[in-house]
TORPA-4810 file (N, C-alpha, C, O; in nm, 3 decimals):
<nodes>
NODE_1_0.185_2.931_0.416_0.321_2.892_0.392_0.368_2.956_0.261_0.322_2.944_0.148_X
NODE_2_0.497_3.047_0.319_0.500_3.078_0.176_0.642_3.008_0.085_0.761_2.998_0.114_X
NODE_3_0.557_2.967_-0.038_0.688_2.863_-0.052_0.809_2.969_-0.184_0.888_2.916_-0.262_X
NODE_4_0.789_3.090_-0.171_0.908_3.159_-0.204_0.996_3.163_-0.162_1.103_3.182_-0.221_X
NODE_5_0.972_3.139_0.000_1.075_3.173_0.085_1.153_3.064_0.123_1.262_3.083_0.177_X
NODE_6_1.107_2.947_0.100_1.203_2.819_0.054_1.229_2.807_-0.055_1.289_2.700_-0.068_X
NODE_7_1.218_2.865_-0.161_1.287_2.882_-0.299_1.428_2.952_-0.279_1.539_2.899_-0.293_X
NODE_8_1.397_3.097_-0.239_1.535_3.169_-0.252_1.602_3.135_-0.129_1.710_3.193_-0.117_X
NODE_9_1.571_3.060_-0.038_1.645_3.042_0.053_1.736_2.881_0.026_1.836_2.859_0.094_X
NODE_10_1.689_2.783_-0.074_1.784_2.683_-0.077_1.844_2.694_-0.150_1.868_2.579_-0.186_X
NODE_11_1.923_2.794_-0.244_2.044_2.860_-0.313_2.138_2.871_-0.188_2.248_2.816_-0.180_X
NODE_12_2.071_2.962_-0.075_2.181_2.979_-0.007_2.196_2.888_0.139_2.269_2.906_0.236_X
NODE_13_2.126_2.815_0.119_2.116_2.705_0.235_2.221_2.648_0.193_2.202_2.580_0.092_X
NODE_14_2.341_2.650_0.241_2.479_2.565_0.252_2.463_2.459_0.323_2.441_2.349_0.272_X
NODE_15_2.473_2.483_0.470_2.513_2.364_0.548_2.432_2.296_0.543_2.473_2.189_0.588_X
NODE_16_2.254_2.283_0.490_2.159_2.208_0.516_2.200_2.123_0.408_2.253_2.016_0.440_X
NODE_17_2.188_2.146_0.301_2.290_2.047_0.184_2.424_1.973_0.207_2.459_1.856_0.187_X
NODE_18_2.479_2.071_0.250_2.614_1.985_0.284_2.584_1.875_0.335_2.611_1.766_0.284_X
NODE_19_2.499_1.898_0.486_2.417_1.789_0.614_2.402_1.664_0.508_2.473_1.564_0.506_X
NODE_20_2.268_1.704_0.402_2.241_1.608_0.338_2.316_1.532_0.224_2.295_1.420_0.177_X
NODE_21_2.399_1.618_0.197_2.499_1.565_0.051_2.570_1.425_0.110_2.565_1.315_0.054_X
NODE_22_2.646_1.459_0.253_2.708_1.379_0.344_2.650_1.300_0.396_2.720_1.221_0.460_X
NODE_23_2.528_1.280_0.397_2.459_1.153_0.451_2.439_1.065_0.360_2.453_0.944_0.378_X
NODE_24_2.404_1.119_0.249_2.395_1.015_0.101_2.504_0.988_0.115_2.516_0.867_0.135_X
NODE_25_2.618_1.052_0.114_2.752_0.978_0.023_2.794_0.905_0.160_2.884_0.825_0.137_X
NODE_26_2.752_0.909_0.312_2.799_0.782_0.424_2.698_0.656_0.380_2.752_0.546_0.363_X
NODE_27_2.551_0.668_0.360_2.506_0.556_0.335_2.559_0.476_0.208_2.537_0.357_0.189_X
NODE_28_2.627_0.553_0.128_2.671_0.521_-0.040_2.818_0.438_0.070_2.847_0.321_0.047_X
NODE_29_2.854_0.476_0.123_3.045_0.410_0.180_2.945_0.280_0.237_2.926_0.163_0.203_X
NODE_30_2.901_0.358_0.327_2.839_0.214_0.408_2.796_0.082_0.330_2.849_-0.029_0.314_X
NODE_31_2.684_0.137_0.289_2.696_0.025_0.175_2.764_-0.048_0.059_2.744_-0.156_0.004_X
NODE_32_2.841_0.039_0.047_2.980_-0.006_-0.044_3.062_-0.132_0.047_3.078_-0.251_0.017_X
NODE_33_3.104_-0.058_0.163_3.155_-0.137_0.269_3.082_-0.286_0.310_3.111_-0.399_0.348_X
NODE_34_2.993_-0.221_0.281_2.906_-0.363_0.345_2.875_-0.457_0.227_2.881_-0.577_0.254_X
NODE_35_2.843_-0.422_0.104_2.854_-0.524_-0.008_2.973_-0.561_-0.035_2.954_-0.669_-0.092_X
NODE_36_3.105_-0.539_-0.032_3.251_-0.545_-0.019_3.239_-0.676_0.098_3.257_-0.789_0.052_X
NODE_37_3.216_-0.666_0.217_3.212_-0.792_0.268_3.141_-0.890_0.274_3.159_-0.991_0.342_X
NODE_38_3.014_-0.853_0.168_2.913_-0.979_0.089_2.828_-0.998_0.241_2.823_-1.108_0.294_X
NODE_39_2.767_-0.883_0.298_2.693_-0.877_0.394_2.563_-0.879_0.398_2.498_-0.924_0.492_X
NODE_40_2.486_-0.801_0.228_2.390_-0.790_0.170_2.342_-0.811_0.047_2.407_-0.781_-0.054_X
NODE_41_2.221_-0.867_0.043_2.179_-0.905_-0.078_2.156_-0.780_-0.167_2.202_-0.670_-0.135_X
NODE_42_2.069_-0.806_-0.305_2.074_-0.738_-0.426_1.980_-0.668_-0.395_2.006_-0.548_-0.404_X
NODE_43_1.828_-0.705_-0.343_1.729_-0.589_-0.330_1.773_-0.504_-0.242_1.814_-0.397_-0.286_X
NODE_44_1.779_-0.532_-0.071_1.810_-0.410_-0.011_1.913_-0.302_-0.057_1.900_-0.180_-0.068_X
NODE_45_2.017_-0.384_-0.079_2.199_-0.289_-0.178_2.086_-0.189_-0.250_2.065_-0.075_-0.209_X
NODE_46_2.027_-0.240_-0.348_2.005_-0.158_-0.494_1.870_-0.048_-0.387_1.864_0.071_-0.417_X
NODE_47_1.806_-0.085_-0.310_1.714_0.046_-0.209_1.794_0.116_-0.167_1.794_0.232_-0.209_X
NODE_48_1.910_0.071_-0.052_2.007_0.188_-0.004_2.121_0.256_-0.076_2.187_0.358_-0.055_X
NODE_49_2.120_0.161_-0.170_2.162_0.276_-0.326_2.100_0.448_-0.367_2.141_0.562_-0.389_X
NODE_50_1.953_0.354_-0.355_1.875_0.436_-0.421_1.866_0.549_-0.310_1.866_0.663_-0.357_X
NODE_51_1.859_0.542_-0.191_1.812_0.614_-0.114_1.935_0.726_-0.074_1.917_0.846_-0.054_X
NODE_52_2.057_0.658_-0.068_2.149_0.793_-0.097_2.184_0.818_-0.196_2.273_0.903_-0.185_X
NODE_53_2.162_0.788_-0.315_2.175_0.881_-0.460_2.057_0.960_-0.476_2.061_1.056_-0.552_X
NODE_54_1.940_0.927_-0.407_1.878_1.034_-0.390_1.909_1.189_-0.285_1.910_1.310_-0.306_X
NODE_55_1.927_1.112_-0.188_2.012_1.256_-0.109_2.123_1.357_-0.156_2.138_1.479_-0.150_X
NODE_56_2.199_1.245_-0.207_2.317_1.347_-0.254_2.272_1.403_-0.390_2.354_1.486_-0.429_X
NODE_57_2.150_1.383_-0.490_2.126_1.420_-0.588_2.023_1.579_-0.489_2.028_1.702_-0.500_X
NODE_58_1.976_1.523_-0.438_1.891_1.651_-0.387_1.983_1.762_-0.303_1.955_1.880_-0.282_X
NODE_59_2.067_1.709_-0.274_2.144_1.816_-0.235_2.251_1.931_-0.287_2.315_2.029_-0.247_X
NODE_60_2.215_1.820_-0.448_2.312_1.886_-0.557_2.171_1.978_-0.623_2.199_2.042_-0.724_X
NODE_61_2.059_1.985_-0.586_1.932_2.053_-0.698_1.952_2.181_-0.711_1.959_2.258_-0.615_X
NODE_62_1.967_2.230_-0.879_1.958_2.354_-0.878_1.870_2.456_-0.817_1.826_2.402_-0.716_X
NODE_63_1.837_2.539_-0.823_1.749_2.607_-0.757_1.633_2.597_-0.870_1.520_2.550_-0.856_X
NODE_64_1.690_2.653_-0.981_1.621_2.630_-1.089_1.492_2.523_-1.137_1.391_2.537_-1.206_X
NODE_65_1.585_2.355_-1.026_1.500_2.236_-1.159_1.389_2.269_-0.976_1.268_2.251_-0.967_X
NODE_66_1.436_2.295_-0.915_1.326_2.276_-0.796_1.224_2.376_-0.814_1.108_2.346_-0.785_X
NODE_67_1.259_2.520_-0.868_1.122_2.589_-0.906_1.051_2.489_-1.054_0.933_2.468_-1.083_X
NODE_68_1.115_2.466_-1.088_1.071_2.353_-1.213_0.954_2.259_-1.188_0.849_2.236_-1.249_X
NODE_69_1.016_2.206_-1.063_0.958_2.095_-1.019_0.818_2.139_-0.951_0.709_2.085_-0.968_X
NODE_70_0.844_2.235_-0.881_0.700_2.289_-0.771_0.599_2.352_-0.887_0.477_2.346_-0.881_X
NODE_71_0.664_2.407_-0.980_0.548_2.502_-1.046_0.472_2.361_-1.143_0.371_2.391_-1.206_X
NODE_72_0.509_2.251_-1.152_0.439_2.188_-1.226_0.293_2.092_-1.145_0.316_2.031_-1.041_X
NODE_73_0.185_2.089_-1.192_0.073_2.032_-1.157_0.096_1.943_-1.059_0.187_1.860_-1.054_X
NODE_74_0.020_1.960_-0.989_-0.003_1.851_-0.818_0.007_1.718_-0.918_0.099_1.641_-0.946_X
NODE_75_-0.099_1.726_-0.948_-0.147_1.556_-1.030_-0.030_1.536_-1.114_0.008_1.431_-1.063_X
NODE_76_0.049_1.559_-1.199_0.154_1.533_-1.277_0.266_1.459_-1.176_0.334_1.361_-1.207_X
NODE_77_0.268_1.531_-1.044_0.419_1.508_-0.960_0.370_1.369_-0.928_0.422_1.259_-0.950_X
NODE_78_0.241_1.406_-0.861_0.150_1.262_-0.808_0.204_1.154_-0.912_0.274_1.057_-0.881_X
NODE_79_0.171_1.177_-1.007_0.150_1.031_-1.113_0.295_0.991_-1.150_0.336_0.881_-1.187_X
NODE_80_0.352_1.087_-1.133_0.524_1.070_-1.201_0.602_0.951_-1.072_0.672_0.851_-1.084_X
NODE_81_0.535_1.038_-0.929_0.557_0.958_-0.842_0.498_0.820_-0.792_0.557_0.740_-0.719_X
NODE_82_0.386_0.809_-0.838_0.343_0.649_-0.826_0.411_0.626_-0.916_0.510_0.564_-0.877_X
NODE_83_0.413_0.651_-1.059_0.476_0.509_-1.168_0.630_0.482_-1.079_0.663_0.367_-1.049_X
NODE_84_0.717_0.603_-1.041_0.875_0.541_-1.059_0.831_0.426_-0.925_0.887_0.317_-0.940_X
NODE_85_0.728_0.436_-0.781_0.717_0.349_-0.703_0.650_0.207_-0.725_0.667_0.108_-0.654_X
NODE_86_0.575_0.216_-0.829_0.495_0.050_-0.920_0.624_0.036_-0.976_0.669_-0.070_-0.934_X
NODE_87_0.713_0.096_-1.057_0.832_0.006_-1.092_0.915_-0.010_-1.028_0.993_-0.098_-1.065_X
NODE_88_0.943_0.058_-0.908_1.013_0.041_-0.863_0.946_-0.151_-0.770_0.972_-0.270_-0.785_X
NODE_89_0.887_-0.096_-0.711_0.777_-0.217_-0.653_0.781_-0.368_-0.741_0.787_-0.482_-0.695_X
NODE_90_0.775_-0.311_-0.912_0.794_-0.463_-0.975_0.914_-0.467_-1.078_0.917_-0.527_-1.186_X
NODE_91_1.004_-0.395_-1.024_1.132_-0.438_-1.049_1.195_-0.520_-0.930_1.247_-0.627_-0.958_X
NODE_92_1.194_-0.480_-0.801_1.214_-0.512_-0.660_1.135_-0.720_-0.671_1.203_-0.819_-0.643_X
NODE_93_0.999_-0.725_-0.714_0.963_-0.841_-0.716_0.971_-0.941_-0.789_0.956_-1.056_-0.747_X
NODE_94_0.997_-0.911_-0.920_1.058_-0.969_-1.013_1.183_-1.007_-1.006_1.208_-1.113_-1.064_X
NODE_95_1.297_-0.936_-0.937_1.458_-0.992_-0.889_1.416_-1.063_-0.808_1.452_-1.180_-0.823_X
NODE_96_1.307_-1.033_-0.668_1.344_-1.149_-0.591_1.255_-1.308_-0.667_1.255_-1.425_-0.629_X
NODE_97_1.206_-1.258_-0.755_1.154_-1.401_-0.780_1.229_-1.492_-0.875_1.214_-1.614_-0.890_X
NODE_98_1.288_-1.434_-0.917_1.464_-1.459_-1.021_1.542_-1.543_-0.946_1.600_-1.646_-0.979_X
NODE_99_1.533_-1.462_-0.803_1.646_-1.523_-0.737_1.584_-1.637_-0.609_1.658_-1.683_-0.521_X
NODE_100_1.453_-1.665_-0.620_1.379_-1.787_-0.554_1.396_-1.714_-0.413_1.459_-1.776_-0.328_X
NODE_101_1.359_-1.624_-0.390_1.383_-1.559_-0.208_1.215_-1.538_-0.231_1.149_-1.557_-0.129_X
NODE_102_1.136_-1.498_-0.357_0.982_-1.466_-0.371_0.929_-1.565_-0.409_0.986_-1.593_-0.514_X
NODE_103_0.816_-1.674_-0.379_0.764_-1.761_-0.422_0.651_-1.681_-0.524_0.598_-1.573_-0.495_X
NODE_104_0.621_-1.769_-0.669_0.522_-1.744_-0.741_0.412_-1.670_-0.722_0.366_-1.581_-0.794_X
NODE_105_0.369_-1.714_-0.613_0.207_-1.698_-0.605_0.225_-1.555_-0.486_0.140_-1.467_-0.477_X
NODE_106_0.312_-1.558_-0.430_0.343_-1.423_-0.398_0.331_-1.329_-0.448_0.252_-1.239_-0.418_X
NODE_107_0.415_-1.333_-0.543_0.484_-1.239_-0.632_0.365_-1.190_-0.738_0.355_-1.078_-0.787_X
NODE_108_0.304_-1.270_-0.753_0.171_-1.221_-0.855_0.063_-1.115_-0.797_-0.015_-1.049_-0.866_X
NODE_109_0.076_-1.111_-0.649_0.001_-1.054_-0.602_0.053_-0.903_-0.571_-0.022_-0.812_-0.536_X
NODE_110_0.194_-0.893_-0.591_0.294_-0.772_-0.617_0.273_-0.727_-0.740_0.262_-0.611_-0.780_X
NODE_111_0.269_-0.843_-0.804_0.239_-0.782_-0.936_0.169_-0.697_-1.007_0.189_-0.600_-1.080_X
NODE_112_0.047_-0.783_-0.953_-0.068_-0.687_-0.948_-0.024_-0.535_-0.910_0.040_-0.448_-0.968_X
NODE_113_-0.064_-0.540_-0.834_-0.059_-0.421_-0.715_0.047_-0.318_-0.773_0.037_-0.196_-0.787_X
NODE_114_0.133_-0.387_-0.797_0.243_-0.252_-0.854_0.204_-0.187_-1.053_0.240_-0.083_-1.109_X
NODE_115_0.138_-0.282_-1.094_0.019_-0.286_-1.249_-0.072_-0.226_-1.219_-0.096_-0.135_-1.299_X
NODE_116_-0.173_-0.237_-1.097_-0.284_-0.154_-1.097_-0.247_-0.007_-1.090_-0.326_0.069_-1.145_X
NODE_117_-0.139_0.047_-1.031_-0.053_0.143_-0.969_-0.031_0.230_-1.089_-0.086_0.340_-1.096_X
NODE_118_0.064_0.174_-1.203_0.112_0.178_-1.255_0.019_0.247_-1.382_0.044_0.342_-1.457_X
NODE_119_-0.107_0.149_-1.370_-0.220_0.219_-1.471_-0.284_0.308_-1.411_-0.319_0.395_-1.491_X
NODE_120_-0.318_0.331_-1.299_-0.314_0.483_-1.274_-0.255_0.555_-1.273_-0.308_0.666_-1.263_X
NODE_121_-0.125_0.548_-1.281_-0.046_0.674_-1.281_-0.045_0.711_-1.413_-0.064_0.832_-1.431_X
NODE_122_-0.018_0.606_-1.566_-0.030_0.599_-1.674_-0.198_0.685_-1.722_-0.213_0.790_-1.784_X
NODE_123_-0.267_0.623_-1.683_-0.444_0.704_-1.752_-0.494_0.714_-1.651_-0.570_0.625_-1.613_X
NODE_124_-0.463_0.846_-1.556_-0.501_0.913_-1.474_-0.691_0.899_-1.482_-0.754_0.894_-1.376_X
NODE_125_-0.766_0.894_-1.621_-0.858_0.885_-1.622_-0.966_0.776_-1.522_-1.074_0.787_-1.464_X
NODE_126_-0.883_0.691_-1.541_-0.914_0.567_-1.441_-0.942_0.614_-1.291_-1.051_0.590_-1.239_X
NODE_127_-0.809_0.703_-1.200_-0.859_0.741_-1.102_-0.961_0.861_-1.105_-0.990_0.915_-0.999_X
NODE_128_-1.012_0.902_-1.218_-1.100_0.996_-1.186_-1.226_0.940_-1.188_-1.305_0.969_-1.099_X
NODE_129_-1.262_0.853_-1.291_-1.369_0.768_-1.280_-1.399_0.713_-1.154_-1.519_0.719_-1.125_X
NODE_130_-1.314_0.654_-1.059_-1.326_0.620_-0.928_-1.372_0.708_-0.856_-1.476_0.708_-0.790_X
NODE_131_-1.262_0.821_-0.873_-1.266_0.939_-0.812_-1.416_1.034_-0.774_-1.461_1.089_-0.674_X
NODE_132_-1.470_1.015_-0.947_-1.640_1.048_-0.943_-1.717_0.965_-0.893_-1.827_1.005_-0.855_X
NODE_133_-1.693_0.870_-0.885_-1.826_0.743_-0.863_-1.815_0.770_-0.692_-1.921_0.795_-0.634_X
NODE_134_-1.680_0.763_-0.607_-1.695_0.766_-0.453_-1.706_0.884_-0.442_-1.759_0.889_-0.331_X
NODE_135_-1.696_0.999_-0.479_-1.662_1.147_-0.455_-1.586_1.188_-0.349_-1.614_1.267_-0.259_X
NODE_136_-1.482_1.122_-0.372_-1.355_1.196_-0.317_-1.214_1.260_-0.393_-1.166_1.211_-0.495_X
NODE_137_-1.162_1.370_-0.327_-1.016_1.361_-0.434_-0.956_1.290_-0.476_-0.978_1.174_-0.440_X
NODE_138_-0.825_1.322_-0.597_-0.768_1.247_-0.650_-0.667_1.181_-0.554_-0.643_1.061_-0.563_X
NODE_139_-0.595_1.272_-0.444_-0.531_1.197_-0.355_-0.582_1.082_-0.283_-0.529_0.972_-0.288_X
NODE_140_-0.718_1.118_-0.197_-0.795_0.979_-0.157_-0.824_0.904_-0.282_-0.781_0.792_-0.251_X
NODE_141_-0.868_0.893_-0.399_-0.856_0.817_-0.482_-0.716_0.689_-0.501_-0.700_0.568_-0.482_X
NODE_142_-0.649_0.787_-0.541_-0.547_0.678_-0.553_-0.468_0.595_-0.422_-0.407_0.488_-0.426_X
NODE_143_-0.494_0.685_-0.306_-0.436_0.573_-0.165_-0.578_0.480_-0.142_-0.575_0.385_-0.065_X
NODE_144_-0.671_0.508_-0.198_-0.757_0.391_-0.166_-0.784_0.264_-0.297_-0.863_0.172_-0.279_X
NODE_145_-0.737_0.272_-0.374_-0.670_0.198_-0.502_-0.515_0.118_-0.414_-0.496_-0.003_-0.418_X
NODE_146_-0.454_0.183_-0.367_-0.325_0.097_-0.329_-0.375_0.051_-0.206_-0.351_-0.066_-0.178_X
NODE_147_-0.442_0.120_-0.127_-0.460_0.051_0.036_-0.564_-0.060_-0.015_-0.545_-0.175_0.024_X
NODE_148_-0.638_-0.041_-0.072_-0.687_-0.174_-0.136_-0.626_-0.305_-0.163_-0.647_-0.405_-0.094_X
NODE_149_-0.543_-0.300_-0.277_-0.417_-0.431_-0.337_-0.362_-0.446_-0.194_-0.361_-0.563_-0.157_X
NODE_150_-0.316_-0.358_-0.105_-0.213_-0.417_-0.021_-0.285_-0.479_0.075_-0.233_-0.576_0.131_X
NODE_151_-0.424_-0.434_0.118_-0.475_-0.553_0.207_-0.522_-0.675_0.128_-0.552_-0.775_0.194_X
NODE_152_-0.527_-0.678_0.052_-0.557_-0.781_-0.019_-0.390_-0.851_-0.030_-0.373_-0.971_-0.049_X
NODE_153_-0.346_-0.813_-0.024_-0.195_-0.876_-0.036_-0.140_-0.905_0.157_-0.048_-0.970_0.208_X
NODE_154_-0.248_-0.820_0.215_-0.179_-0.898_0.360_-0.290_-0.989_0.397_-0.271_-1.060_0.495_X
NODE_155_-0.408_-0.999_0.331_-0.508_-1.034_0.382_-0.422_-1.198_0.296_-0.436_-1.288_0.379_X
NODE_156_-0.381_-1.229_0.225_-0.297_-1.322_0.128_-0.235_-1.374_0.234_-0.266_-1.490_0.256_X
NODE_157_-0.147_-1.320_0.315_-0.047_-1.363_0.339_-0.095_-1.391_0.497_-0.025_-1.463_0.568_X
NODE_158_-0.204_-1.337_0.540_-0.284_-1.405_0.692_-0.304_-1.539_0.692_-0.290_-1.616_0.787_X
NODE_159_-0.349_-1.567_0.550_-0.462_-1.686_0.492_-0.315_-1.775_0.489_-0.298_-1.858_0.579_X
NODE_160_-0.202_-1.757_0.379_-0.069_-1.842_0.390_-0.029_-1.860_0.543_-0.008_-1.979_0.569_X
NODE_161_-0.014_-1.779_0.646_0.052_-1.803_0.780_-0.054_-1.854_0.858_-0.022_-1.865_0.977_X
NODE_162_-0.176_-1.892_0.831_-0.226_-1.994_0.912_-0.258_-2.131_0.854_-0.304_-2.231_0.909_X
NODE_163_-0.231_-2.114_0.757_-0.216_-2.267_0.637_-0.049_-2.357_0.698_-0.009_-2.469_0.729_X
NODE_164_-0.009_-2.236_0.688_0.186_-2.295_0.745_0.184_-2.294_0.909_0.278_-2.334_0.978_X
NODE_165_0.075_-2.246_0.955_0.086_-2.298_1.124_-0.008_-2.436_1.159_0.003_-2.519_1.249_X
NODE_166_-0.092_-2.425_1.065_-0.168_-2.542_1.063_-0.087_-2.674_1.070_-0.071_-2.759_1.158_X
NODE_167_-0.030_-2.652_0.912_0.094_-2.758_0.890_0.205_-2.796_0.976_0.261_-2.903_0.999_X
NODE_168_0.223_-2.643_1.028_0.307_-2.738_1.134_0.257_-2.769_1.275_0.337_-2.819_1.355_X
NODE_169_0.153_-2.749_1.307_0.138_-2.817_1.416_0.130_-2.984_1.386_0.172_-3.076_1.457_X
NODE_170_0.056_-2.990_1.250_0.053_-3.130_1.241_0.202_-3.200_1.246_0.234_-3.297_1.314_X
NODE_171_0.273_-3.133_1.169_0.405_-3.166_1.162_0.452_-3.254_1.306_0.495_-3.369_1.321_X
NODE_172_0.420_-3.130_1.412_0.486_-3.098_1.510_0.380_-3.269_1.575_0.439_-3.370_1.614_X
NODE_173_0.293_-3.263_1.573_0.235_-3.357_1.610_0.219_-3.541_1.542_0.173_-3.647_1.584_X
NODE_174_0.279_-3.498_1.434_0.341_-3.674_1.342_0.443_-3.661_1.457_0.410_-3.705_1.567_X
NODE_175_0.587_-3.593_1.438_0.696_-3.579_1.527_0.686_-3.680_1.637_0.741_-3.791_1.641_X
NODE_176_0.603_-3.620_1.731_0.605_-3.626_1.851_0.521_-3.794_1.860_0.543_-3.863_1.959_X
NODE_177_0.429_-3.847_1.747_0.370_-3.960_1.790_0.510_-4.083_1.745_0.559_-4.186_1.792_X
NODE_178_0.529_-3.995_1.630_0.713_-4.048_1.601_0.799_-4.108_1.698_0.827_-4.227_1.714_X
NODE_179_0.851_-3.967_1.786_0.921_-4.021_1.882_0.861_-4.157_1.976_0.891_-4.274_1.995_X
NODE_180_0.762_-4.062_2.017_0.704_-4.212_2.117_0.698_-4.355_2.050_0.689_-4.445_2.134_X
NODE_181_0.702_-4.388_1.947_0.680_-4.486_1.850_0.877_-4.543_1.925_0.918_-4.642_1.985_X
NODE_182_0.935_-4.423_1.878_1.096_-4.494_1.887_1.135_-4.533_1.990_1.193_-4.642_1.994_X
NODE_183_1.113_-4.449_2.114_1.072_-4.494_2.266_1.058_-4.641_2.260_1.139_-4.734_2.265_X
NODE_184_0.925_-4.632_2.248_0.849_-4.746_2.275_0.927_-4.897_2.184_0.916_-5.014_2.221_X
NODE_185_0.988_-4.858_2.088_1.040_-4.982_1.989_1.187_-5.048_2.070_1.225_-5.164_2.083_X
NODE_186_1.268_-4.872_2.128_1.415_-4.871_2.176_1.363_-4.983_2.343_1.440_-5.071_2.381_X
NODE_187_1.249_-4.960_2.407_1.225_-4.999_2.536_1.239_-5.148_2.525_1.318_-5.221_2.585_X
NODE_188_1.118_-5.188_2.411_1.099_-5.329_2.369_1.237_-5.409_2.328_1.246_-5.531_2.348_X
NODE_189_1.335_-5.340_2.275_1.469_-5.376_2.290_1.555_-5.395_2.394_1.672_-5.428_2.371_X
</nodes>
């Protein structure tokens, strides 16, 4: 692959930009439109924010910051790109726990996870130490650092949804000895 030839060619790639400039700035209306009629909350708004100010920013990229961007170290882009996704991750969990939509004990487990993230991307050293001890790359390194926290964060939330089905069957089963109780009191009447 030669990636010269996507260098000098997205100077003059017009319509593929245009394509994309215009899709950012419909999801930017859309969502304008749609927070205008108080349709959506603050986390998703501030993602589909993000996601067409990213389009229309990439469609505005010089040619320049994009050779910028490619000629700099794999591992640098890597790490630049986990931290903005751990903050992004515990900025995202921290509003919803502000706004009581994230319960506590949830949210700690985001926490984590977007902190462990976060210190790897910060002292890269950390994933190399891993990195040496399993002997794999830095890429498998760090998706097995996050695929880690996140099963541990669904493996969390298996353990909560059979605690809350538990509960309610009992629920469901006070209920029901309930009713018959009222039955039985309304009959005797």
């Amino acid at each position: 692959m030669d990636i010269n030839a996507y260098l000098t060619g997205w100077h003059d790639a017009l319509m593929p930009r245009i394509a994309i400039g215009l899709f950012g700035l419909l999801i930017v209306a859309l969502l304008i439109r749609t927070i205008a009629a108080k349709k959506i909350s603050l986390v998703p708004s501030l993602l589909w924010m993000l996601a067409g100010a990213a389009l229309i920013l990439f469609a505005l990229f010089p040619q320049q910051l994009i050779r910028t961007v490619i000629s700099t170290e794999y591992v640098v882009r890597m790490r630049v790109m986990m931290g903005f996704v751990s903050l992004l991750v515990l900025l995202i969990t921290l509003e919803s726990t502000r706004r009581a939509r994230l319960q506590e004990r949830y949210a700690l487990l985001w926490v984590a996870t977007a902190l462990v993230i976060l210190i790897c991307a910060f002292f890269p050293n950390v994933v190399n130490l891993l990195r040496l001890l399993m002997g794999m790359n830095y890429t498998a390194a760090v998706v097995s650092v996050a695929f880690t926290f996140l099963t541990l964060v669904l493996f969390h939330f298996s353990i909560s949804m059979s605690i809350s089905q538990s509960k309610q069957s009992r629920i469901a089963q006070q209920l029901a000895l309930l009713e018959a109780r009222v039955r039985e009191l309304e009959q005797k009447r």
